[in-house]
N, C-alpha and C positions, 0 to 999 in steps of 0.2 A: 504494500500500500504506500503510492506518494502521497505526501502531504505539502502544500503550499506552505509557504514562508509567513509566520502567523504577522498583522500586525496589530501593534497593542492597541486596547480601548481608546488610552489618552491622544493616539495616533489618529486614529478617526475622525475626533472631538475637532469642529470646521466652523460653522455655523450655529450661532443657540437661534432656537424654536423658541419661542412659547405657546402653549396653550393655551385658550383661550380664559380659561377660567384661575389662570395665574396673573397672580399679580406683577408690575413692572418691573421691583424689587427681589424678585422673586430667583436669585442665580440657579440655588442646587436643581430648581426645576428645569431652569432653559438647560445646564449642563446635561440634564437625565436625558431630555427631549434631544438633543443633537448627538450626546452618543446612542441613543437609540436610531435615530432618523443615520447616522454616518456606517451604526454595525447592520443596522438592515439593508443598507448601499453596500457593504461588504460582502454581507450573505449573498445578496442576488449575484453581483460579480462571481463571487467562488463559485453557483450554480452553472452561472453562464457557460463556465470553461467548458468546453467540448469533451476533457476527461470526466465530465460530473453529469448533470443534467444537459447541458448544451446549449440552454439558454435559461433566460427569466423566469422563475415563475410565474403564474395566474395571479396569483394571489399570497400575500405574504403579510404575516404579523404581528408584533412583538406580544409575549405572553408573561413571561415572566424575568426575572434576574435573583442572583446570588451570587454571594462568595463561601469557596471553598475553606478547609482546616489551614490551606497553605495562603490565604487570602487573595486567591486569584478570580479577579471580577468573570460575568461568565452571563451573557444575557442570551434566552428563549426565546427563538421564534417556533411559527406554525407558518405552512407554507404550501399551497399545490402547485403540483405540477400542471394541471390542466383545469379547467373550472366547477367539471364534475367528479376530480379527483378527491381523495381521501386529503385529510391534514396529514403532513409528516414535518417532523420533528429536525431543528437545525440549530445551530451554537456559536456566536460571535463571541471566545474570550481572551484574554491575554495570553493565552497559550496557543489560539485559533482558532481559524472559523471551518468549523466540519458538519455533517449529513451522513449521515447513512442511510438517506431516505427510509428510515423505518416511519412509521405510521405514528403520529400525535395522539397523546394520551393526557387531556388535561389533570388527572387522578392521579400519574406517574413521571409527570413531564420533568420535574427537579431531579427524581431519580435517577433519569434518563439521560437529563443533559451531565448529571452525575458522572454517570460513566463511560460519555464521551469523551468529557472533558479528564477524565483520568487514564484514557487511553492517550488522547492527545500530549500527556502531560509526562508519558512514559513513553511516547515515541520519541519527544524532544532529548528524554535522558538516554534514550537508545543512541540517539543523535550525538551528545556531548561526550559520549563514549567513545565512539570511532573516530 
């Protein structure tokens, strides 16, 4: 399995959003809003690649975020493939952005992004090893 070059959250972070029901003052929210709005521009890109899905998907969108025991940020999307597809489950974190197009399980989704992102985090030390 290749894995793309991760880049970090604060890497992302371009433009702040706000929502509409924040206030002007309001920074930790525009920060949340633009790294969400910059790792969901990340996700689609990483799908785009012709080794992944190939292109954008239908539809895509953020569900949740955590940090790890290691304090590694790690935000949840939900995403299809086509408009009648199923949700399936994708991971923008500082360790990187990956799919295994497995199917979106709102019940499991922390789980899930759990231990992609602990695969991701053990290919990087497979990586610093060689």
């Amino acid at each position: 399995m290749e894995l793309k070059k991760p880049k970090r959250l604060c890497d992302l972070c371009k433009n702040q959003i706000r929502r509409p029901e924040q206030k002007k003052g309001d920074k930790a929210g525009m920060v949340m809003n633009k790294t969400i709005k910059n790792a969901m521009e990340e996700l689609e890109d990483w799908l785009s690649d012709p080794s992944e899905l190939g292109k954008k998907p239908t539809k895509i969108e953020y569900t949740n975020s955590f940090a790890d025991e290691d304090g590694i940020n790690c935000l949840v999307f939900k995403y299809k493939k086509n408009l009648l597809g199923k949700w399936l489950l994708g991971i923008v974190s500082e360790s990187g952005t990956f799919s295994e197009m497995g199917e979106y399980n709102q019940k499991t989704e922390i789980d899930d992004a759990k231990r992609i992102l602990e695969m991701l985090k053990n290919y990087w030390k497979e990586m610093a090893k060689n």
